[in-house]
N, C-alpha and C positions, 0 to 999 in steps of 0.2 A: 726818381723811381729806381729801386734794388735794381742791380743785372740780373734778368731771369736766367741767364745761362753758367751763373758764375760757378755752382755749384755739379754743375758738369764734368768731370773727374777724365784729365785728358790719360791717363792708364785703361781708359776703357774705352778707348773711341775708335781701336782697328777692331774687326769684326771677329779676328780671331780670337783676340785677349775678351771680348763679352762673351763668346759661346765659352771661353773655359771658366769661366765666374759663373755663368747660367750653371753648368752643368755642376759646377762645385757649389754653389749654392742649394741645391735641391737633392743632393746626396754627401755623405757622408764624406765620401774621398772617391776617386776615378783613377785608373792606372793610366799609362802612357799609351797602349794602343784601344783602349775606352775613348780616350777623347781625339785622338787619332782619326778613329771612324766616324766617331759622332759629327768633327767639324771638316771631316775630307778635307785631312790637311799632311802634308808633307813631314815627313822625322823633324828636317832642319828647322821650319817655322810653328812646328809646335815646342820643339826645344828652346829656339829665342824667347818667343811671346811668353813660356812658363818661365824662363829665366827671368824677363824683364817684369811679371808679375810677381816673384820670389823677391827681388830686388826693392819694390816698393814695401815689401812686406805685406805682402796683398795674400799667397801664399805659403804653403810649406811642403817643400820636394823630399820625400823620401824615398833615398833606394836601399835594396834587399834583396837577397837569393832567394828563391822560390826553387829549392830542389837545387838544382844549377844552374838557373835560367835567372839572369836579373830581370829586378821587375823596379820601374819607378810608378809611386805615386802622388796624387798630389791633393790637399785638402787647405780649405781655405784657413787663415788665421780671424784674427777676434776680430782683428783693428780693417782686414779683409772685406770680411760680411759687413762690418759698418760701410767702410766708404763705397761698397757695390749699392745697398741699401741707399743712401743719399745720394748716389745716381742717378735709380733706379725711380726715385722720389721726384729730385730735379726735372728728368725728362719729362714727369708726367704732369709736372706742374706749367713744362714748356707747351707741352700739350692742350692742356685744358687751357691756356692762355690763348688761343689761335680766335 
């Protein structure tokens, strides 16, 4: 029998790294302190989790002045949205298995 979990994409298995896929999934792009509040999360561990999301290639971090004020943001890449999508799939197929 196939492994129903094999398809499980362990870059999205802390809570933090899926609220910033959720949230970059269903908009455009989000800045640093967007997803900041959204996931009541700390500078340090939203700066890891988007690094280590960057890293897979899962993201793309853009910084830029805004005036004088940097702003970073962040928006999914192609190869991104696929492997959140076959996640997002997997789980539901773990699901409907029960």
């Amino acid at each position: 029998m196939k492994n129903i979990i094999q398809n499980i994409n362990k870059a999205f298995d802390h809570r933090i790294r899926l609220g910033i896929m959720s949230v970059l999934m269903v908009n455009e792009s989000a800045d640093f302190n967007t997803l900041k509040e959204l996931l009541g999360v700390t500078d340090g561990n939203l700066a890891s989790h988007t690094k280590a999301l960057e890293l897979e290639n899962y993201i793309v971090i853009e910084k830029q002045f805004i005036g004088k004020k940097p702003n970073t943001s962040y928006r999914t890449t192609k190869e991104g949205r696929k492997a959140f999508q076959d996640h997002i799939d997997a789980l539901e197929k773990l699901i409907q298995k029960r």
